[in-house]
C-alpha positions in Angstrom: 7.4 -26.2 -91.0 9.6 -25.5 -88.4 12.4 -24.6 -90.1 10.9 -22.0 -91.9 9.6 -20.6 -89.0 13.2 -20.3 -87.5 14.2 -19.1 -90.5 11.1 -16.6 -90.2 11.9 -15.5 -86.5 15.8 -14.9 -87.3 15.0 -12.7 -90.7 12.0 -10.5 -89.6 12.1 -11.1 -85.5 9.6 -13.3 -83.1 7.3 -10.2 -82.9 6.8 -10.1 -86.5 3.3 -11.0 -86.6 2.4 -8.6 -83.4 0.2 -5.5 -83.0 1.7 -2.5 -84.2 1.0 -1.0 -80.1 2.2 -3.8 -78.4 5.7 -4.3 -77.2 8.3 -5.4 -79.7 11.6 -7.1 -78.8 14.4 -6.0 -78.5 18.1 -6.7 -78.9 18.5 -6.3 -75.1 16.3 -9.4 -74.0 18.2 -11.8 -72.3 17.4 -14.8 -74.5 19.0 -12.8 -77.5 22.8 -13.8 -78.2 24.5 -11.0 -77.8 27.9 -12.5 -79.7 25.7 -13.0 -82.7 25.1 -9.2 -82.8 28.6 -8.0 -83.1 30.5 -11.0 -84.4 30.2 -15.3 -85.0 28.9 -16.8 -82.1 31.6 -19.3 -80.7 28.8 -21.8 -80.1 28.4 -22.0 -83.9 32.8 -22.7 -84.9 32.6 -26.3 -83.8 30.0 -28.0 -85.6 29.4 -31.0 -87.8 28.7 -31.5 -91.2 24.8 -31.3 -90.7 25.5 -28.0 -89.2 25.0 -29.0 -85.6 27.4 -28.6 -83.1 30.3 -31.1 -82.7 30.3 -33.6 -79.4 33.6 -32.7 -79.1 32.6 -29.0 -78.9 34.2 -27.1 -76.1 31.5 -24.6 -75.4 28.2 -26.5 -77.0 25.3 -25.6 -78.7 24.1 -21.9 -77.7 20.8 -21.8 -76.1 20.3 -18.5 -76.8 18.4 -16.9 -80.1 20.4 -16.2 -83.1 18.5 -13.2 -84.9 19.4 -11.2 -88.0 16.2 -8.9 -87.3 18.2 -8.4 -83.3 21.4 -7.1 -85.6 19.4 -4.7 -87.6 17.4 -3.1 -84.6 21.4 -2.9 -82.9 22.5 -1.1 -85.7 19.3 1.6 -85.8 19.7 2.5 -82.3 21.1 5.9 -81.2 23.5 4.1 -79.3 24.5 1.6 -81.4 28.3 2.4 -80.7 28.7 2.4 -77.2 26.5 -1.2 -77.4 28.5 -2.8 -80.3 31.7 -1.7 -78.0 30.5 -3.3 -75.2 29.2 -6.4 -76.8 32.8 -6.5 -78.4 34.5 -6.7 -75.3 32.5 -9.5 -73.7 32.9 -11.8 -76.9 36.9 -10.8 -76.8 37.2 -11.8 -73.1 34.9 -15.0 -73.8 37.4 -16.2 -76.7 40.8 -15.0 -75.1 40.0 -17.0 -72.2 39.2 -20.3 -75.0 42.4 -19.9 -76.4 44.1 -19.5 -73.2 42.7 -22.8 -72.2 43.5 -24.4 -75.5 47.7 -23.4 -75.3 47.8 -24.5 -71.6 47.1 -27.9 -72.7 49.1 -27.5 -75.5 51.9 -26.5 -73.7 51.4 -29.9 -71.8 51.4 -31.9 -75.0 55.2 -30.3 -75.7 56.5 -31.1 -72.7 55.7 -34.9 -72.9 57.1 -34.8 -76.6 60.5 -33.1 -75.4 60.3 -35.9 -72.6 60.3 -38.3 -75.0 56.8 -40.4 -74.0 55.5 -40.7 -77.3 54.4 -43.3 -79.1 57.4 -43.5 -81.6 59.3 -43.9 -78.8 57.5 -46.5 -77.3 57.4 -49.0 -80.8 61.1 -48.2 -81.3 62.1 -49.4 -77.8 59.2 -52.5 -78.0 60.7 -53.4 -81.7 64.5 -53.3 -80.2 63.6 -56.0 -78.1 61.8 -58.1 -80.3 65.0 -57.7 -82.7 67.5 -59.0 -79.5 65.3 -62.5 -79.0 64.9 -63.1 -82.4 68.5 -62.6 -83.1 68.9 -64.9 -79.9 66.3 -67.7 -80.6 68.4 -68.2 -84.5 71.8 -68.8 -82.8 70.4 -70.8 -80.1 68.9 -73.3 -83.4 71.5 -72.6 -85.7 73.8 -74.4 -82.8 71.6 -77.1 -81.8 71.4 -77.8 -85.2 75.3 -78.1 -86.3 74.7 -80.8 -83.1 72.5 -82.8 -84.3 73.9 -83.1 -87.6 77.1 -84.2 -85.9 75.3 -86.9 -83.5 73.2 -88.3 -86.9 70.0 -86.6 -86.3 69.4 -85.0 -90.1 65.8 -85.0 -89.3 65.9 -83.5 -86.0 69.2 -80.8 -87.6 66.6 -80.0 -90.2 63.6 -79.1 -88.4 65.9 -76.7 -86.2 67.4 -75.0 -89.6 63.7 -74.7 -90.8 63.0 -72.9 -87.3 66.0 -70.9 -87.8 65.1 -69.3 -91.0 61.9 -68.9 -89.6 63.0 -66.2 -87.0 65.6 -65.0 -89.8 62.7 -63.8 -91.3 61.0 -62.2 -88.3 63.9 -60.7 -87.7 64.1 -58.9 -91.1 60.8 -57.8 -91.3 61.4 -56.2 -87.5 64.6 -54.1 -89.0 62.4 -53.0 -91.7 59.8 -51.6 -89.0 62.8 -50.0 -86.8 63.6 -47.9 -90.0 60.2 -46.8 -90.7 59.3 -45.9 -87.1 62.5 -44.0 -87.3 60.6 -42.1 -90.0 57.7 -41.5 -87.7 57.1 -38.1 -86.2 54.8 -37.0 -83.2 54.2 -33.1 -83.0 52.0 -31.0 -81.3 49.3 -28.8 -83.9 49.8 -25.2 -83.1 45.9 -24.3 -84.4 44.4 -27.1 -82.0 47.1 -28.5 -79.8 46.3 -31.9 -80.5 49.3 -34.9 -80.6 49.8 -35.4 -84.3 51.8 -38.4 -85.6 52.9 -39.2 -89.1 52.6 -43.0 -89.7 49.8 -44.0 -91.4 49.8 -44.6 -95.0 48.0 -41.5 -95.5 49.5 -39.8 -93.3 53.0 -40.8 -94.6 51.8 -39.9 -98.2 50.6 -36.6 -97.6 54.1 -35.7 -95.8 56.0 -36.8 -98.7 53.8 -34.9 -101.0 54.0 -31.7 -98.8 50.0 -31.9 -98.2 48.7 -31.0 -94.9 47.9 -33.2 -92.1 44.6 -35.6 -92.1 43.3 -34.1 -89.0 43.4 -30.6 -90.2 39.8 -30.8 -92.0 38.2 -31.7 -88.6 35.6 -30.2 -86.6 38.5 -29.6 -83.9 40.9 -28.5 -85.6 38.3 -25.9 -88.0 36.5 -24.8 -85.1 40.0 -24.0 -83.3 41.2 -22.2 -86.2 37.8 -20.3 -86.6 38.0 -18.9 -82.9 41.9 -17.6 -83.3 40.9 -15.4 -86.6 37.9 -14.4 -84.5 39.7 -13.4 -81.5 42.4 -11.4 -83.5 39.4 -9.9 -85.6 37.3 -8.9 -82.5 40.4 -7.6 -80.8 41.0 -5.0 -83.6 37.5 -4.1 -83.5 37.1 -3.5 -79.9 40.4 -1.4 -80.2 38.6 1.0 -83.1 35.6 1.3 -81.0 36.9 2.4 -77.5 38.9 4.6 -80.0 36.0 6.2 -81.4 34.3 6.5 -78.0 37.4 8.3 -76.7 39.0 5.5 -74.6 36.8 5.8 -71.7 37.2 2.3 -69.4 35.1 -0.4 -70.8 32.3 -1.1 -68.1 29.3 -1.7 -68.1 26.4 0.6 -70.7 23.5 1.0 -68.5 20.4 2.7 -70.1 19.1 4.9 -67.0 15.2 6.1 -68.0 15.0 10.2 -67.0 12.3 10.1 -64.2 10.3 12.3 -66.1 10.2 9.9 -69.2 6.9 9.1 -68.8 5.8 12.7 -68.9 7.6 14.1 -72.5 9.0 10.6 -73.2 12.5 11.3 -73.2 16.1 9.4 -72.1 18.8 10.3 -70.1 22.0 9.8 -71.4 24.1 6.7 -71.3 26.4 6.1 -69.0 29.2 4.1 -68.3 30.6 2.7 -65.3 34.1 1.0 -64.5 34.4 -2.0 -62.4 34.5 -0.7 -59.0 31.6 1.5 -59.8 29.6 -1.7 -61.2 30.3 -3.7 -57.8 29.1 -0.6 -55.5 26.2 0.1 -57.3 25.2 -3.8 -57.3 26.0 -4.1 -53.9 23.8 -0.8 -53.0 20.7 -2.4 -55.0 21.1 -5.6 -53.5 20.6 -3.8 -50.1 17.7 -1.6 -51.4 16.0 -4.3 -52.7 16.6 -6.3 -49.4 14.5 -3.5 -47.5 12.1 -2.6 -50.0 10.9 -6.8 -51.2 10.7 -7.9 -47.8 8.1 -10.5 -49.5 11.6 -12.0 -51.1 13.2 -12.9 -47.9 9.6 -14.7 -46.6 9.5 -16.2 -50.2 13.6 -17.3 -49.5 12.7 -18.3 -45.9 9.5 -20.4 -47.3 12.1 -22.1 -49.6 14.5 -22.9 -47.2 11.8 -24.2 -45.5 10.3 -26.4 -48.1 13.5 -27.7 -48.7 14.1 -28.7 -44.9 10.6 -30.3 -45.1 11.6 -31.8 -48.2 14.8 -33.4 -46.6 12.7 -34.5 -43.1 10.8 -36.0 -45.6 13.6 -37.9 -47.6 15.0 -38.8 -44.1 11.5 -40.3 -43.2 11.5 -42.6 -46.5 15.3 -43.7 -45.6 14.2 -45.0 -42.0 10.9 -46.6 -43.4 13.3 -48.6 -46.0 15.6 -49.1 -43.3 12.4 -50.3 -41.4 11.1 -52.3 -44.5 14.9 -54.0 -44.6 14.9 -55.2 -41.4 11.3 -56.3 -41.4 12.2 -58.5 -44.7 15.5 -59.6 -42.6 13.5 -60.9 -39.5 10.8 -62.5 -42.1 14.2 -64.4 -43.4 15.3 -65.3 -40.0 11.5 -66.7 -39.1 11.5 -68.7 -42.6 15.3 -70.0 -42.1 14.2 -71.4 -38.3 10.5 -73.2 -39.5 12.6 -74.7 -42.1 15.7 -75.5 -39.1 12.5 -76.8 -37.3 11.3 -78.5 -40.2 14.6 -80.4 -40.4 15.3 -80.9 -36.9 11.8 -82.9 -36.6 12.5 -85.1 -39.5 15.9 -86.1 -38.1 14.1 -86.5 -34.9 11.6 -89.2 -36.7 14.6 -90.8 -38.6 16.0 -91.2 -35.4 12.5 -93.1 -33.9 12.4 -95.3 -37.0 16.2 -95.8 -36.4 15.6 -97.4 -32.7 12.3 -99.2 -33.9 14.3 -100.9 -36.2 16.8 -101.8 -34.0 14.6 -103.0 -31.5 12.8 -105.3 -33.6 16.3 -106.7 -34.8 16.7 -107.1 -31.6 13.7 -108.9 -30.7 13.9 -110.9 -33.7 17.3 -112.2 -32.6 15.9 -112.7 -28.6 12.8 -115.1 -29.8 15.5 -117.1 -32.5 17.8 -117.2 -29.6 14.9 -118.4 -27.1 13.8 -121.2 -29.8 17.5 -122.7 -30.3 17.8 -123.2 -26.6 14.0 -124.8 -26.6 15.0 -126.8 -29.2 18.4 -127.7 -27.6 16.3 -129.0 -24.1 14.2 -131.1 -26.2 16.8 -133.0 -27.6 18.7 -133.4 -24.7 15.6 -135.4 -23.1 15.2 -136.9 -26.4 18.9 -138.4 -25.6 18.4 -138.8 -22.1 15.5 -141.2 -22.5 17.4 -143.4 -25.6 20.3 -143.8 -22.5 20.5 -147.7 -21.3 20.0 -146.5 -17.8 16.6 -145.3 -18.1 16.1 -148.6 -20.3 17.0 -150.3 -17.3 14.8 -148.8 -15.3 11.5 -149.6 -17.4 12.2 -153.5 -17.4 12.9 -153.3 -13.7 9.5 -151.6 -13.6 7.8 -154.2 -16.3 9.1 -157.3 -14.1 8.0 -156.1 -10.4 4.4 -155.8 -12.1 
């Protein structure tokens, strides 16, 4: 559905279903591409194969509406020359200042290739040295080997010969691959300026077979090509029509209305200005419409003003996230110290249960300590009283009574 109706609004215009007394568009809107009226629109030479435009597009897609209806309405006004000429000269600036872009870089690409950084040059110097220590590694075990085999060790002799023909091998296959990156080419495309190289298989084939490069059916490369022909096709053109205007200065066309248009509905004729003229007149509007619109510099002031407000107001949230942060970092600190607390009290009570323990080891060894000597005393008078003196003493004491 919607494709028909863009199809709809390019053939017969967006107005096509409007009254016959309202007002219709015209070429001049600013949403009409004005490249599409006189010529192809450079937004539409690099595309894919859906017909979109390519990511690797210089320019993009165009934003702007492609109309056939626009180019019929251009070619039915009075002034359909001095427009098209105009038109013209904007689309040859637009795409001389494309390829102008495109050849510097190009230019760039040559002077790196007559440098010699390329990346034949690179594999040829990276295959050079693999060929030296390969060629290096085989003497090395071609010598070791003749050693062994003189000192007995066949084994030992063989596995080195083995090793040897080994890296012969390499070796050969890496003189092969010097002689076809010999072959290789890297060049610069003169429609694109890309780096081309020639050393893929398909690549290689179509060289032999004098068949263009694989890159030439790209986007890139078509939509290159596609902007040079335009360039030299919209040069010519503009050429024939300053001709046929006379070869007055391209400037700008500017439609000025006769103040009495509104009163027999006539125009004044067209004029055109050069480029000098263009910046004066601008200039002089710009300063007529400064006095006349004062409402524009309150509606500028009340702008600049909302967009102060608008950073006081950024600069607010900053310092209440700064605000936030540091509340969150003082939150941390508080948590961090209970649990220092935390940890310090529970030392603390290790500590207590530490010197309890000790002090009941402690007590425990006083009272066994106490007990030993009790029990020492009462032995002692235990032996005091089995002594013959005190034995003695008790007959003595038996007798007298």
């Amino acid at each position: 559905m919607d494709a028909t109706r863009a199809l709809l609004d390019s053939l017969m215009g967006k107005d096509r279903n409007a009254a016959p007394d309202s007002k219709r568009q015209s070429f001049k809107d600013p949403d009409v591409c004005k490249y599409h009226l006189v010529g192809d629109c450079p937004h539409e030479m690099w595309v894919n194969q859906g017909g979109k435009a390519s990511p690797n597009s210089p320019v993009g897609p165009c934003k702007k509406q492609h109309s056939e209806a626009m180019r019929e309405r251009l070619k039915d006004d009075k002034d359909y020359v001095k427009y098209r000429w105009r038109y013209l000269e904007d689309l040859r600036v637009f795409l001389q200042k494309l390829v102008d872009d495109n050849n510097k870089k190009a230019q760039k690409v040559r002077e790196k290739l007559n440098e010699g950084v390329t990346c034949t040059a690179d594999t040829h110097k990276a295959v050079e040295g693999h060929l030296a220590a390969r060629e290096t590694l085989a003497n090395e075990k071609l010598q070791a080997a003749e050693k062994m085999a003189e000192e007995g060790n066949l084994e030992v002799s063989k596995q080195a010969l083995e090793e040897a023909d080994k890296l012969a091998h390499q070796k050969f296959r890496l003189t092969r691959l010097k002689e076809v990156a010999e072959a290789w080419m890297d060049e610069c495309c003169d429609v694109c300026g890309s780096q081309i190289s020639w050393r893929a298989v398909e690549e290689l084939e179509a060289r032999s077979k004098g068949r263009e490069h694989p890159h030439v059916p790209g986007s890139w490369h078509q939509g290159w090509k596609k902007c040079r022909e335009a360039l030299k096709k919209v040069t010519e053109e503009a050429q024939q029509a300053k001709e046929a205007l006379g070869g007055v200065d391209v400037g700008e066309v500017v439609d000025q209305e006769d103040p009495q248009a509104g009163r027999n509905g006539r125009r004044a004729p067209f004029q055109v200005r050069s480029a000098k003229e263009l910046a004066r007149s601008r200039s002089r509007d710009a300063s007529k419409a400064r006095k006349r619109s004062p409402s524009k510099e309150k509606a500028q002031k009340e702008k600049g003003d909302k967009e102060k407000e608008k950073e006081k107001d950024k600069e607010k949230d900053k310092e209440k996230d700064k605000e936030k942060g540091k509340e969150k970092g003082k939150a941390k600190d508080r948590e961090r110290d209970k649990e220092k607390g935390k940890e310090k009290r529970k030392d603390k009570e290790k500590a207590k249960e530490k010197d309890k323990e000790r002090k009941k080891k402690s007590r425990r060894s006083s009272s066994s300590s106490s007990r030993s000597r009790s029990k020492r005393k009462k032995s002692g008078k235990r032996r005091a009283d089995r002594s013959p003196s005190r034995k003695r003493k008790k007959r003595k004491s038996s007798s007298s009574s």
